[in-house]
Predicted model as a PDB file, atoms N, CA, C, CB and O in Angstrom, pLDDT in the B-factor column:
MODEL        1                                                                  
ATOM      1  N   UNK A   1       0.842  -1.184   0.000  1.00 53.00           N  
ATOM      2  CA  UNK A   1       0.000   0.000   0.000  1.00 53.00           C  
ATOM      3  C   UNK A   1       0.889   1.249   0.000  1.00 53.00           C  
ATOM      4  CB  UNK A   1      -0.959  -0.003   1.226  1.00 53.00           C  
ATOM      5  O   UNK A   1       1.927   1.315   0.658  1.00 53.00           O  
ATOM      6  N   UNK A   2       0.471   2.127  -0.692  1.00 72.00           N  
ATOM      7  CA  UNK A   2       1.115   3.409  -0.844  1.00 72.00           C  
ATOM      8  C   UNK A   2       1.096   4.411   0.099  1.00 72.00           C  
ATOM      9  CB  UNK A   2       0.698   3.947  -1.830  1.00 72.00           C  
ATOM     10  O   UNK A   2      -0.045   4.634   0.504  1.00 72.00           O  
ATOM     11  N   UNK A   3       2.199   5.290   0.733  1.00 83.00           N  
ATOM     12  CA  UNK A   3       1.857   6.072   1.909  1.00 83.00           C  
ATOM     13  C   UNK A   3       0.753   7.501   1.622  1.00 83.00           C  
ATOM     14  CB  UNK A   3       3.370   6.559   2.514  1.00 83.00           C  
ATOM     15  O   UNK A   3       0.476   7.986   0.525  1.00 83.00           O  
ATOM     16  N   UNK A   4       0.359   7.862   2.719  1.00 85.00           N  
ATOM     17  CA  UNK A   4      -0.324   9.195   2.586  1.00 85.00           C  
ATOM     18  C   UNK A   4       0.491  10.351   1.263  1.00 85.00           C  
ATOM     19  CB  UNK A   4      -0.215   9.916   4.318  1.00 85.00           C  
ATOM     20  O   UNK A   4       0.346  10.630   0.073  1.00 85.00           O  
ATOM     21  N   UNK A   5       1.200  10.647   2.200  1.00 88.00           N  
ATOM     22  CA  UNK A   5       2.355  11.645   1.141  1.00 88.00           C  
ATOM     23  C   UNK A   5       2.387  10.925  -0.559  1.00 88.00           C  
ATOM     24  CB  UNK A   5       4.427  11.478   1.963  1.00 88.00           C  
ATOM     25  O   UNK A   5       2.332  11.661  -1.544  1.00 88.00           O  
ATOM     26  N   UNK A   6       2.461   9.732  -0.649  1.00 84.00           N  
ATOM     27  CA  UNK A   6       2.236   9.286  -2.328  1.00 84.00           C  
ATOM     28  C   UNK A   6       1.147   9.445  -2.836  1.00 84.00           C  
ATOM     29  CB  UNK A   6       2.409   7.948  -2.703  1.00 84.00           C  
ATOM     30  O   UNK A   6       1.033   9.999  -3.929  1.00 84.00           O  
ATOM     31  N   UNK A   7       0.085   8.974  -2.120  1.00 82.00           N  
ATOM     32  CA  UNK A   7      -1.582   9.305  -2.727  1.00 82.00           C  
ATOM     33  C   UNK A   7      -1.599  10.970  -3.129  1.00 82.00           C  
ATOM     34  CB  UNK A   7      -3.032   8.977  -1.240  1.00 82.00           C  
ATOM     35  O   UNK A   7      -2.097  11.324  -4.197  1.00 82.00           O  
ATOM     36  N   UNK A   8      -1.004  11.965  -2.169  1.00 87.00           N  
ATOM     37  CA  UNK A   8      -1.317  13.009  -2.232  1.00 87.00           C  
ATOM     38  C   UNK A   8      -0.550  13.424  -3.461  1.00 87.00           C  
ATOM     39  CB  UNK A   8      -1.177  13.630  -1.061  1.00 87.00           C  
ATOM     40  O   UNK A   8      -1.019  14.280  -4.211  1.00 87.00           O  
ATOM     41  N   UNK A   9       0.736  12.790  -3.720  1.00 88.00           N  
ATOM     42  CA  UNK A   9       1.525  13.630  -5.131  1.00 88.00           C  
ATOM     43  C   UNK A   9       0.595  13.105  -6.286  1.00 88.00           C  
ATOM     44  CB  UNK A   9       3.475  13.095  -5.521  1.00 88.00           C  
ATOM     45  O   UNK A   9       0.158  13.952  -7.065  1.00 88.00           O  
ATOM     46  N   UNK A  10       0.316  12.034  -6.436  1.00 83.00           N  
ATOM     47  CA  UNK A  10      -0.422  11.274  -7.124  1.00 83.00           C  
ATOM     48  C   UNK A  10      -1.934  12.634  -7.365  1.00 83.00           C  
ATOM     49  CB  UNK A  10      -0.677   9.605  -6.129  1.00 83.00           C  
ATOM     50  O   UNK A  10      -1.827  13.239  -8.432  1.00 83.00           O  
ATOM     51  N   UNK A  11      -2.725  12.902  -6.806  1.00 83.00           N  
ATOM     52  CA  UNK A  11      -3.449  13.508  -6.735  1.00 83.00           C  
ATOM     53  C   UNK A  11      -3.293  15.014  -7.294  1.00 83.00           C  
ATOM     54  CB  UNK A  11      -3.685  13.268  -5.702  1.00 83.00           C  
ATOM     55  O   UNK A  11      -3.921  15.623  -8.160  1.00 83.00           O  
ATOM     56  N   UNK A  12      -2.106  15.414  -6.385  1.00 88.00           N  
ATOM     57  CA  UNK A  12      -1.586  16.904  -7.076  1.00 88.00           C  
ATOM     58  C   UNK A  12      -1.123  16.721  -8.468  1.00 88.00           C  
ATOM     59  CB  UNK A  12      -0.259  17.615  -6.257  1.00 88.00           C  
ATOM     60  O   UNK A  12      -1.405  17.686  -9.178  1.00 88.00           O  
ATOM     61  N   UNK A  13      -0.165  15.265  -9.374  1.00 86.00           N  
ATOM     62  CA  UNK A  13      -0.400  15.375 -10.190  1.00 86.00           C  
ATOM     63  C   UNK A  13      -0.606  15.570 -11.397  1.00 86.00           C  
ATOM     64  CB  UNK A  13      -0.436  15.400  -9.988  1.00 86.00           C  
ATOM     65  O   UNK A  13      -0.097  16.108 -12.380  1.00 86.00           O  
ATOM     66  N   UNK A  14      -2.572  14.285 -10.697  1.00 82.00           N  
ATOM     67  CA  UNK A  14      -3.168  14.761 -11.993  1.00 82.00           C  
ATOM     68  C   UNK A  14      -3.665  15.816 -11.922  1.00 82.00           C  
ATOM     69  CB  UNK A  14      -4.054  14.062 -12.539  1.00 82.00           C  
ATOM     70  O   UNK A  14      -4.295  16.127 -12.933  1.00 82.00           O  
ATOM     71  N   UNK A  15      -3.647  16.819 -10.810  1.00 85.00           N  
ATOM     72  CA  UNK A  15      -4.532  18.172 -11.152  1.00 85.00           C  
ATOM     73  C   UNK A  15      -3.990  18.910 -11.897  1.00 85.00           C  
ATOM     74  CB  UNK A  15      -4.887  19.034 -10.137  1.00 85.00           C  
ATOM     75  O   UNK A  15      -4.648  19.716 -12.555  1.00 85.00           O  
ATOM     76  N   UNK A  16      -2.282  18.803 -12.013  1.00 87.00           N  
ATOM     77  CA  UNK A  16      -1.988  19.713 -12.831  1.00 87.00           C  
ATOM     78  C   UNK A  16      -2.369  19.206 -14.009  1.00 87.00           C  
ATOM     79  CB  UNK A  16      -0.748  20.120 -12.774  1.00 87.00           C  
ATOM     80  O   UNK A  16      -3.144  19.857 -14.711  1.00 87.00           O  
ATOM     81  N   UNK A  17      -1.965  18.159 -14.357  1.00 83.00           N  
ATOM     82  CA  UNK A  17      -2.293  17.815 -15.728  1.00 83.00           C  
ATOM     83  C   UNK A  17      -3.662  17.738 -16.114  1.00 83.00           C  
ATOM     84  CB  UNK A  17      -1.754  16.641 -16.038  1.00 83.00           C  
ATOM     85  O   UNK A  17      -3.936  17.564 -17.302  1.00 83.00           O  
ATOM     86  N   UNK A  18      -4.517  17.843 -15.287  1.00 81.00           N  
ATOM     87  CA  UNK A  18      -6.027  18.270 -15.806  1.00 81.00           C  
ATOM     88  C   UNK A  18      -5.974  20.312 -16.423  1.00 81.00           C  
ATOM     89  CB  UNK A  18      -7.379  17.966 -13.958  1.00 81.00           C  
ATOM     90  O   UNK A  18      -6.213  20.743 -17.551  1.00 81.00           O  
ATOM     91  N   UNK A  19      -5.688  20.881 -15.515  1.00 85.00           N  
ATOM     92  CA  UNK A  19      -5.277  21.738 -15.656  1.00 85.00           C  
ATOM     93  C   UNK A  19      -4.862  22.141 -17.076  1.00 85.00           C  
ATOM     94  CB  UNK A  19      -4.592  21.702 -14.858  1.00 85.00           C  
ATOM     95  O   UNK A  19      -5.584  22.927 -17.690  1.00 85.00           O  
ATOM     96  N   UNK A  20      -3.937  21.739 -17.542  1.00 85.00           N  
ATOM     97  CA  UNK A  20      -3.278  21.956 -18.653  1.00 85.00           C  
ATOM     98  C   UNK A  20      -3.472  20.823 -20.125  1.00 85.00           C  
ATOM     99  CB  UNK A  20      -1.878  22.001 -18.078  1.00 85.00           C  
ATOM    100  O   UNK A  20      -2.944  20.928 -21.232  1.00 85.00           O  
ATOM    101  N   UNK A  21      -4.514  19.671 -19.560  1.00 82.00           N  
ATOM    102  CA  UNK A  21      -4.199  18.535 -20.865  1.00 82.00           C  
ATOM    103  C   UNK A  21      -4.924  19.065 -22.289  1.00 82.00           C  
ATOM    104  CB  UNK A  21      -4.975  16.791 -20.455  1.00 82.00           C  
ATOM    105  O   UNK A  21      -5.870  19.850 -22.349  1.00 82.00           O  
ATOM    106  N   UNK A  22      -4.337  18.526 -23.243  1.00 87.00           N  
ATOM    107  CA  UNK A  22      -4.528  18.608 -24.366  1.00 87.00           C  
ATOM    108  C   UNK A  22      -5.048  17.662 -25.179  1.00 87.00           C  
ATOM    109  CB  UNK A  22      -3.699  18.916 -24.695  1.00 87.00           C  
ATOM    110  O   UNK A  22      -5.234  17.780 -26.390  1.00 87.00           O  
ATOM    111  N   UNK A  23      -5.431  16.115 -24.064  1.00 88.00           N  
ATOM    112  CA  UNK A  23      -5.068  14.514 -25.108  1.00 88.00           C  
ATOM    113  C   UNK A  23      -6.210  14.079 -23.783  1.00 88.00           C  
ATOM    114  CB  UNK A  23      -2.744  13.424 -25.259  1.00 88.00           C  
ATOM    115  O   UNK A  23      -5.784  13.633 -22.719  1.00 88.00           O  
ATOM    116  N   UNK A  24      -7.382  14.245 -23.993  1.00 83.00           N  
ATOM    117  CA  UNK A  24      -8.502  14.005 -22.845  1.00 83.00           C  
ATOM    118  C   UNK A  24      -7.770  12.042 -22.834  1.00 83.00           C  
ATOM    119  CB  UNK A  24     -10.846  14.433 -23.582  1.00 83.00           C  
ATOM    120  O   UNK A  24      -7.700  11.397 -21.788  1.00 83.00           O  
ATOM    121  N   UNK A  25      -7.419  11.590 -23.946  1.00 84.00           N  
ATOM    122  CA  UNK A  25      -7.593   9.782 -24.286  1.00 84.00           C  
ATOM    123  C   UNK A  25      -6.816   9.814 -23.186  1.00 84.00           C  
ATOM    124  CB  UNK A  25      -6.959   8.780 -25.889  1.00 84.00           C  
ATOM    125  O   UNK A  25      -7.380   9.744 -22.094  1.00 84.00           O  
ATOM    126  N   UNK A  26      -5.277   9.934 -23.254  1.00 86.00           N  
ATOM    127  CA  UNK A  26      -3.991  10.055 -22.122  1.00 86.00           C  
ATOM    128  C   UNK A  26      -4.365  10.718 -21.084  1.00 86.00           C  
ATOM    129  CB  UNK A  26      -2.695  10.790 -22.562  1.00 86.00           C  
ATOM    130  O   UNK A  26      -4.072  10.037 -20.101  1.00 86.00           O  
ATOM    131  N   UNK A  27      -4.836  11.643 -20.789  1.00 85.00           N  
ATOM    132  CA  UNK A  27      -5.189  12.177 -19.390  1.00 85.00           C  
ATOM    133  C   UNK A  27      -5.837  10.868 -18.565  1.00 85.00           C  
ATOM    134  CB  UNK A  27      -6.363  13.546 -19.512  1.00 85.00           C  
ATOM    135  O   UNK A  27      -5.447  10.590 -17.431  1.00 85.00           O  
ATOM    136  N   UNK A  28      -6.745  10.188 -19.177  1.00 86.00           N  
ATOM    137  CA  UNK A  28      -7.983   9.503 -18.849  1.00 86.00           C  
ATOM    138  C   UNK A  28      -7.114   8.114 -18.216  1.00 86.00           C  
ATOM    139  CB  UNK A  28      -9.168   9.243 -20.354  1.00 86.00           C  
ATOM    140  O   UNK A  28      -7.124   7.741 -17.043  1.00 86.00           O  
ATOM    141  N   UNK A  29      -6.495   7.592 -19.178  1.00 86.00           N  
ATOM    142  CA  UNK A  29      -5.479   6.445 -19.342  1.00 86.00           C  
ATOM    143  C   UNK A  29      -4.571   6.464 -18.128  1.00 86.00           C  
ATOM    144  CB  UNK A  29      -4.583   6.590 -20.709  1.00 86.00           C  
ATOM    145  O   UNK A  29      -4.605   5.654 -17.201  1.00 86.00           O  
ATOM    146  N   UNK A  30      -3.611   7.678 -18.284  1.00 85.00           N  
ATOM    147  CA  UNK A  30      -3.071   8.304 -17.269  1.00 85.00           C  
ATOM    148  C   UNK A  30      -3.716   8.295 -15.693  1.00 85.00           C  
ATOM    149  CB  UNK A  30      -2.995   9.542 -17.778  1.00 85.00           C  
ATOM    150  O   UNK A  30      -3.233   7.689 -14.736  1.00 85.00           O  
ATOM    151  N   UNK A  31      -5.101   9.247 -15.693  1.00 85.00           N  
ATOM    152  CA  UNK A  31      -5.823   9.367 -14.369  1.00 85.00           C  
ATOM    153  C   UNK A  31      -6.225   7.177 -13.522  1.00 85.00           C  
ATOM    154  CB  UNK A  31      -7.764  10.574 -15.025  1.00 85.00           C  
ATOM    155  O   UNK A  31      -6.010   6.818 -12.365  1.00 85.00           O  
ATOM    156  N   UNK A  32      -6.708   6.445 -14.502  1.00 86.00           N  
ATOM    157  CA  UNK A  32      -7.300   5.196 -14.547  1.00 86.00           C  
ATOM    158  C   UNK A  32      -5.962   4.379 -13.748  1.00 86.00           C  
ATOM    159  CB  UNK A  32      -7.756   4.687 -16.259  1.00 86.00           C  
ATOM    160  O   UNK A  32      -6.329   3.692 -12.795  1.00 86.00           O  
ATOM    161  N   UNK A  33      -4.266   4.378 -14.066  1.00 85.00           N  
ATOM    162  CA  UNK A  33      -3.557   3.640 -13.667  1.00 85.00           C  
ATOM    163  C   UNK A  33      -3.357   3.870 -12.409  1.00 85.00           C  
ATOM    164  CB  UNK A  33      -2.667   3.569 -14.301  1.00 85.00           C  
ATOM    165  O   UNK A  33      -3.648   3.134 -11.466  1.00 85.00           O  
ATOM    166  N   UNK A  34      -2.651   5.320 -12.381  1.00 84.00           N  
ATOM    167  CA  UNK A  34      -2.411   6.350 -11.352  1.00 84.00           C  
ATOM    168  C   UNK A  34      -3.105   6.052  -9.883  1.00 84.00           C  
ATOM    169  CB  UNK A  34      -2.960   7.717 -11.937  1.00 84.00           C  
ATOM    170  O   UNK A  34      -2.597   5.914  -8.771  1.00 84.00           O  
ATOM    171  N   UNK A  35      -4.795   6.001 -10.442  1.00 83.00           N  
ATOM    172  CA  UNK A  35      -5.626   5.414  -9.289  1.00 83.00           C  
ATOM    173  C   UNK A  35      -5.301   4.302  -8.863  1.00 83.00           C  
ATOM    174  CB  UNK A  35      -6.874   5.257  -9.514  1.00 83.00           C  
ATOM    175  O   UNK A  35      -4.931   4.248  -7.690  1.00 83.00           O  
ATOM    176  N   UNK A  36      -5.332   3.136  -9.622  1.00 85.00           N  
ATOM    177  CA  UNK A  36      -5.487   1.952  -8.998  1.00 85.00           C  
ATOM    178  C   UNK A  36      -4.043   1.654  -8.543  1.00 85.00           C  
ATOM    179  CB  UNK A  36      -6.151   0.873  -9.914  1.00 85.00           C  
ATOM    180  O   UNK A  36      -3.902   1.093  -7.457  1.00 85.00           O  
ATOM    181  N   UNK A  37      -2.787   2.030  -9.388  1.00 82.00           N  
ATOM    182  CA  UNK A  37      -1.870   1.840  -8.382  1.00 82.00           C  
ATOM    183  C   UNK A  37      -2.336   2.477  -6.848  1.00 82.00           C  
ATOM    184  CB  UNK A  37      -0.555   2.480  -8.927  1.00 82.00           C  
ATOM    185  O   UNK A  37      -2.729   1.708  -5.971  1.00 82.00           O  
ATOM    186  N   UNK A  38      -2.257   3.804  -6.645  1.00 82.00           N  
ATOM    187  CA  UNK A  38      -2.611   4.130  -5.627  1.00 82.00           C  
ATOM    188  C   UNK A  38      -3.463   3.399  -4.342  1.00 82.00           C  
ATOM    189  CB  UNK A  38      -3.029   4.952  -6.056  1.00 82.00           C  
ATOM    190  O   UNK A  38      -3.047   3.316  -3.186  1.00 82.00           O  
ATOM    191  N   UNK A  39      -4.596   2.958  -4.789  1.00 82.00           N  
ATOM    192  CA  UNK A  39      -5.218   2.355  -4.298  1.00 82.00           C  
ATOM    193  C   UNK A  39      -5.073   0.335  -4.111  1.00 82.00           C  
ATOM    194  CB  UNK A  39      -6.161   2.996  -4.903  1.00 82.00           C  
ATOM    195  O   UNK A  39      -5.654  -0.518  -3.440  1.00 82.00           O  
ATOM    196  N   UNK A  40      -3.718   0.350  -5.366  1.00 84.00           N  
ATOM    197  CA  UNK A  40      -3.497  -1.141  -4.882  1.00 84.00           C  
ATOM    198  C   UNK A  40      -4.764  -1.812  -5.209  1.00 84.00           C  
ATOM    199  CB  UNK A  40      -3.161  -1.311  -3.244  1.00 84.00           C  
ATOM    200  O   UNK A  40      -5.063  -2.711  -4.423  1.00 84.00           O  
ATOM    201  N   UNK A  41      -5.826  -1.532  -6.464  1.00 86.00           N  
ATOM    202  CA  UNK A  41      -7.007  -2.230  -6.778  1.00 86.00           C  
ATOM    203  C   UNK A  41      -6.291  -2.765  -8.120  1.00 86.00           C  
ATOM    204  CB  UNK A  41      -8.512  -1.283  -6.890  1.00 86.00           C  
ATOM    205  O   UNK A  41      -5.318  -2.359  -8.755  1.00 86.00           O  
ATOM    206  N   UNK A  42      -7.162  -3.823  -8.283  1.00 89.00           N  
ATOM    207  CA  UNK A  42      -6.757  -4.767  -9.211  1.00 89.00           C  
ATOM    208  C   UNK A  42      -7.691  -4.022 -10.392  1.00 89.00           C  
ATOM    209  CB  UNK A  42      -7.073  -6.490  -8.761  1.00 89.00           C  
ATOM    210  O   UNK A  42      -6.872  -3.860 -11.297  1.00 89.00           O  
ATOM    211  N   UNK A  43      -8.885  -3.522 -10.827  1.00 87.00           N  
ATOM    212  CA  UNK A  43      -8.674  -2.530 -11.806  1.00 87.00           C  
ATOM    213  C   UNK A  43      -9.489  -1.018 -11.559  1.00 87.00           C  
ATOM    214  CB  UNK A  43      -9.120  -3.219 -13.151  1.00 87.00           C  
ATOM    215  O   UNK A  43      -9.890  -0.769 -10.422  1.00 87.00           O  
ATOM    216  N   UNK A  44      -9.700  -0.070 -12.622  1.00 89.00           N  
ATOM    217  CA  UNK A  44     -10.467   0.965 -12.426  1.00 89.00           C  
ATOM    218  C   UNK A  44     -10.520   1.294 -13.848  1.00 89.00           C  
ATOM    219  CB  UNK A  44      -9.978   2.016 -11.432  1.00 89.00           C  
ATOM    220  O   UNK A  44      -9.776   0.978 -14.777  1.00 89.00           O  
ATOM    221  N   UNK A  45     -12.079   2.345 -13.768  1.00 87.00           N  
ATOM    222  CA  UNK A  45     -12.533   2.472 -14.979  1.00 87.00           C  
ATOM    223  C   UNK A  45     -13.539   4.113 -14.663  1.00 87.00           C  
ATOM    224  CB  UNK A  45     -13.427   0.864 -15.478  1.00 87.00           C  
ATOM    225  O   UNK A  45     -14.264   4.444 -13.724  1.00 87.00           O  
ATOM    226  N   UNK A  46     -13.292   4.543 -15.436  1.00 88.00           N  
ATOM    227  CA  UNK A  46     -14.122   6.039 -15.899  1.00 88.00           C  
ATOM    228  C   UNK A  46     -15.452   5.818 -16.944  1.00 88.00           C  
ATOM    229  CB  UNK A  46     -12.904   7.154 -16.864  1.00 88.00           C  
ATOM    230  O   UNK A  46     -15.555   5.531 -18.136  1.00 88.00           O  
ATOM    231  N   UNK A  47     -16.484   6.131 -15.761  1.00 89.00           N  
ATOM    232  CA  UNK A  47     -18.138   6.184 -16.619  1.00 89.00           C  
ATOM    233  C   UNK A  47     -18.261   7.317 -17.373  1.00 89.00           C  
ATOM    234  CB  UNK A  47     -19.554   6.267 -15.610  1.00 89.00           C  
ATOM    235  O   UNK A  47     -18.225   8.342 -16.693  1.00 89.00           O  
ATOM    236  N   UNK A  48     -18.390   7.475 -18.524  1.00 88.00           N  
ATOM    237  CA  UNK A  48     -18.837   8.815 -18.880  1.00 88.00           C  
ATOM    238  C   UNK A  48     -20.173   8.691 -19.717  1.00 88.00           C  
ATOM    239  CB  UNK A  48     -17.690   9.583 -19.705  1.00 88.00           C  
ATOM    240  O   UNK A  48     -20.469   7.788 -20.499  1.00 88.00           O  
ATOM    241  N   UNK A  49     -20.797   9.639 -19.426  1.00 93.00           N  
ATOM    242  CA  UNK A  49     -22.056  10.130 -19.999  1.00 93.00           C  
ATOM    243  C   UNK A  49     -22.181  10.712 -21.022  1.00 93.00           C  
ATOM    244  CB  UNK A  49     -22.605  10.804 -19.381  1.00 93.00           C  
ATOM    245  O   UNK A  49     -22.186  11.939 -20.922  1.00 93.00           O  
ATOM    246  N   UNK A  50     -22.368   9.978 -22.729  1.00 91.00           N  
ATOM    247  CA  UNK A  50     -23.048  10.419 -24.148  1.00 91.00           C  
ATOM    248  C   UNK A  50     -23.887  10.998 -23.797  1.00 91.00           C  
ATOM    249  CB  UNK A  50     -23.549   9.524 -25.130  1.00 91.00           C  
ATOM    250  O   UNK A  50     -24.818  10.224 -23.572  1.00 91.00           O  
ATOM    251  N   UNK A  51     -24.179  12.128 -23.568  1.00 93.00           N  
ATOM    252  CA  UNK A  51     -25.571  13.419 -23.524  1.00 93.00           C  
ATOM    253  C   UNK A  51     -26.196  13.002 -25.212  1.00 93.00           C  
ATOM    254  CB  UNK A  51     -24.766  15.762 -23.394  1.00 93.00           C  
ATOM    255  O   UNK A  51     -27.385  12.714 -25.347  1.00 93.00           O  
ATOM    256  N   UNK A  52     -25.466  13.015 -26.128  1.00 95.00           N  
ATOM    257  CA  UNK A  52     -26.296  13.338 -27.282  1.00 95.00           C  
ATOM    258  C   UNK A  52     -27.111  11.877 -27.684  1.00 95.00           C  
ATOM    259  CB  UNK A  52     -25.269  13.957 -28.579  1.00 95.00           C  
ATOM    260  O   UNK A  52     -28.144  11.972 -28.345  1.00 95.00           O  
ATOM    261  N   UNK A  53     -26.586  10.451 -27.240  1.00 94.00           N  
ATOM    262  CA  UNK A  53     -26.736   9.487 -27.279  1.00 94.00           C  
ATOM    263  C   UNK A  53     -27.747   8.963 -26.014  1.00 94.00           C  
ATOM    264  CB  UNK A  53     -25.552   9.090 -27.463  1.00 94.00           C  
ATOM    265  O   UNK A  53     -28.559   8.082 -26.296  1.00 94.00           O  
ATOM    266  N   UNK A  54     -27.722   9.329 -25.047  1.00 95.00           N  
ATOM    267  CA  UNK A  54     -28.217   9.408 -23.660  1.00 95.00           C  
ATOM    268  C   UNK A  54     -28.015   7.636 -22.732  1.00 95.00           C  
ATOM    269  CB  UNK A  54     -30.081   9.979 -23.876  1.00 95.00           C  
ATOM    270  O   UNK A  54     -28.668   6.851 -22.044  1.00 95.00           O  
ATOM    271  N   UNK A  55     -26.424   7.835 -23.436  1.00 94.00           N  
ATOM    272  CA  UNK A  55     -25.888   6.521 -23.199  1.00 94.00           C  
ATOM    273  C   UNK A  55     -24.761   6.446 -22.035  1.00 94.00           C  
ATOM    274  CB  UNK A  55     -25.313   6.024 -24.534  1.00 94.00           C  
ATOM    275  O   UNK A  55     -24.185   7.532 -22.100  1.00 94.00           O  
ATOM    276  N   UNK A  56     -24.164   5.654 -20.977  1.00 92.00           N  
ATOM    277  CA  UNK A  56     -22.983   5.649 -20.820  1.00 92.00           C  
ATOM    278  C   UNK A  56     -22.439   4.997 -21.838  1.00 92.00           C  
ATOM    279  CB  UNK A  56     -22.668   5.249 -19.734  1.00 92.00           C  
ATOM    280  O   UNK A  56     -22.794   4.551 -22.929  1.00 92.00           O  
ATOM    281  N   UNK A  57     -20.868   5.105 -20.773  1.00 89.00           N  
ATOM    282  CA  UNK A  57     -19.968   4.630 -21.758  1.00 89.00           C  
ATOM    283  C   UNK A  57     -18.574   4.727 -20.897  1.00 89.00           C  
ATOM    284  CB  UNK A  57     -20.028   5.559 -23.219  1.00 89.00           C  
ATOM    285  O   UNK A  57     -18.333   5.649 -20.118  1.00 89.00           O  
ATOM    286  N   UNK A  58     -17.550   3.445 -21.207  1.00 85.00           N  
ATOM    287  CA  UNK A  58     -16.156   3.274 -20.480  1.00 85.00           C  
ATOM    288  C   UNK A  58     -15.176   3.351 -21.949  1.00 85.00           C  
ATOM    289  CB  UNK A  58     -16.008   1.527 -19.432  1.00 85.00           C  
ATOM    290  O   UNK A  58     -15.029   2.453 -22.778  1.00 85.00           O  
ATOM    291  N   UNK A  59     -14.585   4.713 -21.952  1.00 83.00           N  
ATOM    292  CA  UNK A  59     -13.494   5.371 -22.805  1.00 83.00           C  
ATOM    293  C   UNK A  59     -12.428   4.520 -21.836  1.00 83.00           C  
ATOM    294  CB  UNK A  59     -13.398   7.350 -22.864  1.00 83.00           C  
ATOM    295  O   UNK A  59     -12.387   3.480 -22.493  1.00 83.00           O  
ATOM    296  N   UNK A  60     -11.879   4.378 -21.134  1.00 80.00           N  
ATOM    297  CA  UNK A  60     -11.038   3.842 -20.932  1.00 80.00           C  
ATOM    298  C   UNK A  60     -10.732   2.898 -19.780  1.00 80.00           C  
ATOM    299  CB  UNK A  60     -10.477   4.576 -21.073  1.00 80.00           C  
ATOM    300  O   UNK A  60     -11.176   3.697 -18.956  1.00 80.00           O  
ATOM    301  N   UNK A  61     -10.402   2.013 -19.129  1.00 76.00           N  
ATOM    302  CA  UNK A  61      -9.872   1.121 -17.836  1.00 76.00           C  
ATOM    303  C   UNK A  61      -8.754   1.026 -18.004  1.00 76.00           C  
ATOM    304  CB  UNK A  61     -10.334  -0.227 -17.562  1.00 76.00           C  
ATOM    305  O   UNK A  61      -8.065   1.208 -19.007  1.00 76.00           O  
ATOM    306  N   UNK A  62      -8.368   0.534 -16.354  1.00 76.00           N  
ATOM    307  CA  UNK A  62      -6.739  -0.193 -16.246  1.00 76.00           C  
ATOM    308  C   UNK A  62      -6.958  -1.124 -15.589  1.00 76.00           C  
ATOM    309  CB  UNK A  62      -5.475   0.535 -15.561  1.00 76.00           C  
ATOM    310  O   UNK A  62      -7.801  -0.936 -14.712  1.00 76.00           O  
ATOM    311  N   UNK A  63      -6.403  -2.384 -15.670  1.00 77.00           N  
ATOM    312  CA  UNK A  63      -6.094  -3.456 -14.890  1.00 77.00           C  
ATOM    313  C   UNK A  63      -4.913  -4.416 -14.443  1.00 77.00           C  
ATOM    314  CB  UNK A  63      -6.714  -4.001 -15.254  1.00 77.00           C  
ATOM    315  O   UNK A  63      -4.305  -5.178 -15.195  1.00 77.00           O  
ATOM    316  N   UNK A  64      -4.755  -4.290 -13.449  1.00 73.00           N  
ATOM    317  CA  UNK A  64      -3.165  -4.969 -13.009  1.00 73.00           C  
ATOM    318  C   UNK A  64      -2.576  -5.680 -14.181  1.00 73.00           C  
ATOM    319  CB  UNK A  64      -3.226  -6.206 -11.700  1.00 73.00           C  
ATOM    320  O   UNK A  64      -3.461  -5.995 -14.975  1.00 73.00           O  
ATOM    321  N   UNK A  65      -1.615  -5.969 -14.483  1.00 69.00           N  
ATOM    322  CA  UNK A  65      -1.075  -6.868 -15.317  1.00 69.00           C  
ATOM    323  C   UNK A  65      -1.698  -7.015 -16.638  1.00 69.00           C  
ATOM    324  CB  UNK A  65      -1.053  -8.018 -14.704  1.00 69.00           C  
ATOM    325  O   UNK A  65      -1.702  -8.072 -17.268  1.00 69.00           O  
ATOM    326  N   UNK A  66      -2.422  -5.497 -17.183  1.00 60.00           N  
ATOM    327  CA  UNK A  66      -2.964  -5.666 -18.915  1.00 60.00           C  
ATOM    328  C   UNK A  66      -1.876  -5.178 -19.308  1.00 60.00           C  
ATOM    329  CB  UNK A  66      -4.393  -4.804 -19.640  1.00 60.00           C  
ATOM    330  O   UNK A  66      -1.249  -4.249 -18.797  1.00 60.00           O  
ATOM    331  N   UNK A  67      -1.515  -6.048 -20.615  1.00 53.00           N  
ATOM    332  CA  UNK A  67      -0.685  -4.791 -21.282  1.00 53.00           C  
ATOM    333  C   UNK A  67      -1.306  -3.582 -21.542  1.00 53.00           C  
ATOM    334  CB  UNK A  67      -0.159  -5.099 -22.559  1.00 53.00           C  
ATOM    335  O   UNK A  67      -2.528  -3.438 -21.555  1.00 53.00           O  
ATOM    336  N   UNK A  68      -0.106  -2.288 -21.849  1.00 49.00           N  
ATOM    337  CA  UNK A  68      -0.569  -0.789 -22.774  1.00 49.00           C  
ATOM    338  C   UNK A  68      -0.564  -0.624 -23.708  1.00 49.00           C  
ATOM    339  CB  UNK A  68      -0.109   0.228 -22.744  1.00 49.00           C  
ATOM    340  O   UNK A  68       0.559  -0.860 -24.153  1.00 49.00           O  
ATOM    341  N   UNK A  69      -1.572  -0.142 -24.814  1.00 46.00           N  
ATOM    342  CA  UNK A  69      -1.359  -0.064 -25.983  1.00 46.00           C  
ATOM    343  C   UNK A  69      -0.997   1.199 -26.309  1.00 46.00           C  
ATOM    344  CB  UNK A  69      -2.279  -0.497 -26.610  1.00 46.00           C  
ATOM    345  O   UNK A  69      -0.734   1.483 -27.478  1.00 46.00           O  
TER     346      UNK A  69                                                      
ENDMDL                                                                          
END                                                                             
């Protein structure tokens, strides 16, 4: 498990890089590993909401031991 002080750089960051991203795919990719290392979960995934479709939808996951493409 990761200490306090790591979760927190981890956190600071992705804020910067929210802040400043340009590549929502890599931010996302980026934010998805970041977490679950942190958290030591075997995976994580971002819901997002198609408004025009009135669909979800998972743009991206991570899971321990997937490869990266």
């Amino acid at each position: 498990m990761t200490s306090p002080s790591d979760r927190l750089q981890v956190l600071y960051d992705l804020s910067r890089r929210l802040a400043t991203f340009d590549d929502l795919d890599a931010l996302l990719r980026d934010a998805t590993q970041a977490v679950r290392e942190v958290f030591d979960a075997e995976g994580t995934a971002i819901l997002l909401l198609d408004a025009s479709r009135n669909e979800l939808r998972f743009p991206v996951a991570s899971q321990a031991g997937a490869a990266s493409a």
